[in-house]
BAMAR-678472 format. One record per residue (C-alpha): residue in one letter; x, y, z negated. Coordinates in Angstrom, 1 decimal, decimal comma, always signed. Example, Ala and Ser with C-alpha at 12.3 -4.5 7.8 and 13.67 -1.06 7.14 Angstrom:
<rs>
<r><type>a</type><u>+12,3</u><v>-4,5</v><w>-7,8</w></r>
<r><type>s</type><u>+13,7</u><v>-1,1</v><w>-7,1</w></r>
</rs>
This chain:
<rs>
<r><type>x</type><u>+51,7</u><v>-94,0</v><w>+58,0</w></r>
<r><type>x</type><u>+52,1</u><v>-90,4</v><w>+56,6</w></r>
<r><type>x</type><u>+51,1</u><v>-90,1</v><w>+53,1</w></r>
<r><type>x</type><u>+47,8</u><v>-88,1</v><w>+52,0</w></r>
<r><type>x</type><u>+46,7</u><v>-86,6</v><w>+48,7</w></r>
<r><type>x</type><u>+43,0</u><v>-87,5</v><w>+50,5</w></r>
<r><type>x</type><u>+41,3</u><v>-90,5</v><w>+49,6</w></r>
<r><type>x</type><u>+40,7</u><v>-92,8</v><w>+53,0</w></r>
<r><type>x</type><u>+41,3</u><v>-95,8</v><w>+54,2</w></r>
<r><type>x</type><u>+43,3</u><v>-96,8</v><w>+57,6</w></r>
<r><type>x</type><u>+41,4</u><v>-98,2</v><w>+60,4</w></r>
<r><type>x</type><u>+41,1</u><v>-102,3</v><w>+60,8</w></r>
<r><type>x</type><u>+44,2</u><v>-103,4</v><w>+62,1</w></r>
<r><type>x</type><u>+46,5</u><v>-101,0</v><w>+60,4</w></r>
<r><type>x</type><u>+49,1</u><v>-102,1</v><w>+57,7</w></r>
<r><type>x</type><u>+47,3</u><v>-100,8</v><w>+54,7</w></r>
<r><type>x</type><u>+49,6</u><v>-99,8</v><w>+51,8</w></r>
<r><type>x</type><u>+48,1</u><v>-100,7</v><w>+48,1</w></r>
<r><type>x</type><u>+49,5</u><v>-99,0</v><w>+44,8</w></r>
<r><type>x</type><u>+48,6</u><v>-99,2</v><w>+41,9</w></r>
<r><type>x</type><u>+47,6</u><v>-95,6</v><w>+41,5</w></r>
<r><type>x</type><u>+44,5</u><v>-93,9</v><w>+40,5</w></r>
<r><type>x</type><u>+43,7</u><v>-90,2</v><w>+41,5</w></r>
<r><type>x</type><u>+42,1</u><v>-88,3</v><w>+38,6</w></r>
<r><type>x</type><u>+40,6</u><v>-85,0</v><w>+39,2</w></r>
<r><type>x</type><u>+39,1</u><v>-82,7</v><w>+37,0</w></r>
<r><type>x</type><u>+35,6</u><v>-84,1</v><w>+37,4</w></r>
<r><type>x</type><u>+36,5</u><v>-87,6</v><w>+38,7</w></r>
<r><type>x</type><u>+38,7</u><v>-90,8</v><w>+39,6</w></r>
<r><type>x</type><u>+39,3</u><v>-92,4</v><w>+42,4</w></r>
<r><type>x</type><u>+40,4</u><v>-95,7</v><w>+42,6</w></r>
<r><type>x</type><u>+40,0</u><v>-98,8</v><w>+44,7</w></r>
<r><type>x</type><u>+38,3</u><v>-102,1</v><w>+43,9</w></r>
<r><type>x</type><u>+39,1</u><v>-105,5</v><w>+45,1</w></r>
<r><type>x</type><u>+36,4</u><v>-108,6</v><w>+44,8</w></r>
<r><type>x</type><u>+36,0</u><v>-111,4</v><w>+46,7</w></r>
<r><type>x</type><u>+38,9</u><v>-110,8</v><w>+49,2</w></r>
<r><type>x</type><u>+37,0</u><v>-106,9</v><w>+50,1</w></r>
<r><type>x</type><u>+38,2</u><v>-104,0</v><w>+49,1</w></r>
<r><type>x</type><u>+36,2</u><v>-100,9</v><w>+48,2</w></r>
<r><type>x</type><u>+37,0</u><v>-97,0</v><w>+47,7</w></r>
<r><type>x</type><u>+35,4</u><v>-95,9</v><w>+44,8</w></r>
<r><type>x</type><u>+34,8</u><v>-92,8</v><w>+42,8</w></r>
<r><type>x</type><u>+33,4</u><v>-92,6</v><w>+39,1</w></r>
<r><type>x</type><u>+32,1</u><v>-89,1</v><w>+38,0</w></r>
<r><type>x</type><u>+30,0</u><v>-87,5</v><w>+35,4</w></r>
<r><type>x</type><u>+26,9</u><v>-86,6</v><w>+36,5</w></r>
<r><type>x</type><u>+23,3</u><v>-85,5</v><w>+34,9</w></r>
<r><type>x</type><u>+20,2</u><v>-87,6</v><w>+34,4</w></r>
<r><type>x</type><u>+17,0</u><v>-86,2</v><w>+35,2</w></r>
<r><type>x</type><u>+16,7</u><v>-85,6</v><w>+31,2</w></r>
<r><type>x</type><u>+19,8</u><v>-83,5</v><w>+30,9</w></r>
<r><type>x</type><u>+21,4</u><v>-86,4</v><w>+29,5</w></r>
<r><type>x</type><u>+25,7</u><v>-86,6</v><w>+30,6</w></r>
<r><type>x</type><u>+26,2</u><v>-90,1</v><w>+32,5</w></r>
<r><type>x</type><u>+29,3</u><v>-91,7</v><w>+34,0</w></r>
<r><type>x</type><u>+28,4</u><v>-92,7</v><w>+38,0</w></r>
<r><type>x</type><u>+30,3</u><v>-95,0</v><w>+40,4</w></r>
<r><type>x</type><u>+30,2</u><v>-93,9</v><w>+43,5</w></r>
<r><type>x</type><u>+31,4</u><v>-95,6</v><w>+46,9</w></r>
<r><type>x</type><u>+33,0</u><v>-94,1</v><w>+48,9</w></r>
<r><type>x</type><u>+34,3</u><v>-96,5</v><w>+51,8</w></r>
<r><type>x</type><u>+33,8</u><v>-99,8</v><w>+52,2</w></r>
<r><type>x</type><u>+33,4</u><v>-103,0</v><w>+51,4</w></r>
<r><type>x</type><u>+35,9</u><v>-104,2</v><w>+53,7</w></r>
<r><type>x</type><u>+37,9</u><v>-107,1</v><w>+54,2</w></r>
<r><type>x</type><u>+40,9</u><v>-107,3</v><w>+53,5</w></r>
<r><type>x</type><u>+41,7</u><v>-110,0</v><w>+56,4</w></r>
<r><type>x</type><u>+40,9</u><v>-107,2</v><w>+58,6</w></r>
<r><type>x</type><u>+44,1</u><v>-105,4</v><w>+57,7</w></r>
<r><type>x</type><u>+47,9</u><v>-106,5</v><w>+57,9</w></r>
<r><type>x</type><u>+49,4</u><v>-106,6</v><w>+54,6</w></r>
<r><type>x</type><u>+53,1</u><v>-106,2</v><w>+54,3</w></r>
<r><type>x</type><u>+54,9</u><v>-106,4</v><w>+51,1</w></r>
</rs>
């Protein structure tokens, strides 16, 4: 698997490769969750409330999946 600067996950059945490295952007992070043996991709960001109030939202981006569904190599 080539490496990409592009948050995604690899398709069931694909080794999936886990570090422990979280993406932050100028208006967000990007991170992954794991709970209850599925994993998630997952975004917080700063967004507005309808009151003009600044609020911090998780968003998802892929998932849940489980992880069974992937080979894990070490």
């Amino acid at each position: 698997m080539l490496a990409t600067h592009r948050p995604r996950f690899p398709e069931p059945g694909d080794i999936i490769f886990l570090t422990m490295v979280v993406l932050v952007h100028p208006r967000s992070i990007t991170g992954i969750e794991i709970e209850n043996g599925e994993i998630s991709l997952i975004k917080w960001q700063i967004s507005t409330s309808e009151n003009g109030n600044l609020k911090t939202v998780r968003v998802l981006l892929e998932g849940p999946i489980a992880l069974e569904d992937y080979r894990i190599e070490n």
